[in-house]
LUMSE-590484 format. One record per residue (C-alpha): x, y negated, z negated. Coordinates in nm, 4 decimals. Last residue first. Example, Ala and Ser with C-alpha at 12.3 -4.5 7.8 and 13.67 -1.06 7.14 Angstrom:
# residues 2
((1.3670, 0.1060, -0.7140))
((1.2300, 0.4500, -0.7800))
# end
This chain:
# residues 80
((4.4908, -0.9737, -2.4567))
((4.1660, -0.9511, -2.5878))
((4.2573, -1.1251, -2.8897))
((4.4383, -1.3917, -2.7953))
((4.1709, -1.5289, -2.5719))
((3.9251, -1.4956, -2.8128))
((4.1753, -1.6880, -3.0456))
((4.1296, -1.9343, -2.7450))
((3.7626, -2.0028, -2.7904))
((3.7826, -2.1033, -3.1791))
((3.7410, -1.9822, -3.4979))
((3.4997, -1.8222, -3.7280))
((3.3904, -1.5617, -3.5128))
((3.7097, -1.4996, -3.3497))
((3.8764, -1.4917, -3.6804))
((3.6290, -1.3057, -3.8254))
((3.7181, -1.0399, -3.5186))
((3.9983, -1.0466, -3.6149))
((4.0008, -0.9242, -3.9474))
((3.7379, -0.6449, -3.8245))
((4.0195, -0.5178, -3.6099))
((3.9214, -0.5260, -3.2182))
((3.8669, -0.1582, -3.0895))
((3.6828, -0.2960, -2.7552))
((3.3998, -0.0757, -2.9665))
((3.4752, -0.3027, -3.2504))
((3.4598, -0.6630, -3.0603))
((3.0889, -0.4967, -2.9045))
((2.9463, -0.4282, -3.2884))
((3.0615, -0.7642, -3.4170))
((2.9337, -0.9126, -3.1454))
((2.5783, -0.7668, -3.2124))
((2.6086, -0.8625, -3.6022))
((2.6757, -1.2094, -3.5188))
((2.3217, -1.2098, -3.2851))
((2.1798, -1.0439, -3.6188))
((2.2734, -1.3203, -3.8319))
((2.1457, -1.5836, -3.5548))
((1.8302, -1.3863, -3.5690))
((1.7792, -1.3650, -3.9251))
((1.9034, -1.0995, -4.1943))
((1.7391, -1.0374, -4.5561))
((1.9252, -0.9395, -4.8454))
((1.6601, -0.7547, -5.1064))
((1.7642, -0.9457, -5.4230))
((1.4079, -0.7882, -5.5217))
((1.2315, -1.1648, -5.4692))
((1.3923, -1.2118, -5.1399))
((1.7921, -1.2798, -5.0356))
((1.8851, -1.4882, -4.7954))
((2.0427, -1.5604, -4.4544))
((2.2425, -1.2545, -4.4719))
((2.6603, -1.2935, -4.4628))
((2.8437, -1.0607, -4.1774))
((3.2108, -1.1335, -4.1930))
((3.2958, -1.2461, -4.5069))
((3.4671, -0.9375, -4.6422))
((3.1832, -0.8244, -4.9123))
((2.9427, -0.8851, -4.6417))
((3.1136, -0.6860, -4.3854))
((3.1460, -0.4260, -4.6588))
((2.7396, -0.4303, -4.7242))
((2.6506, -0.4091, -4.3664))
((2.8872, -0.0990, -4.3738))
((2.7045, 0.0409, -4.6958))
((2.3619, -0.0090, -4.5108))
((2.4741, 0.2627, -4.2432))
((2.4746, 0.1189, -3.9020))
((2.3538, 0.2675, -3.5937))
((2.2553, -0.1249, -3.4796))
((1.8554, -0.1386, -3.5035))
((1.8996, 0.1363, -3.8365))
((2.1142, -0.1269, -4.0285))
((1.9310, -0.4552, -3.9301))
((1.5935, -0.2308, -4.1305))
((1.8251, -0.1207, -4.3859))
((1.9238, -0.4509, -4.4347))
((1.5966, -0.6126, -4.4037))
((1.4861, -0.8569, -4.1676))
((1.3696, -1.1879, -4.0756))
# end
């Protein structure tokens, strides 16, 4: 498990984007700690990763939910 800043710094992320992706629905943490300190585990971090490689293809963030969320063939759609 870890922290936001700590997710943050692995990806070149500032904590205020982590915080946005959150506030969007894209990027939710496992759980929060005694501090409400969010706290990210692997499968949230594995998210975060495509996340990061859909924006450098230049993929809208609204997409990209929608490819995380939804199925193989919005993929499709989206990379076309």
């Amino acid at each position: 498990m870890l922290t936001i800043g700590k997710v943050a710094s692995q990806f070149g992320l500032s904590r205020s984007t982590l915080l946005y992706y959150h506030s969007i629905g894209l990027l939710s943490p496992s759980s929060h700690v005694p501090g409400e300190y969010r706290v990210y585990g692997e499968e949230d971090v594995n998210r975060l990763e495509k996340i990061c490689m859909y924006r450098r293809a230049g993929i809208e963030l609204k997409e990209i939910k929608k490819i995380l969320d939804g199925s193989e063939s919005q993929l499709q759609c989206a990379l076309r």
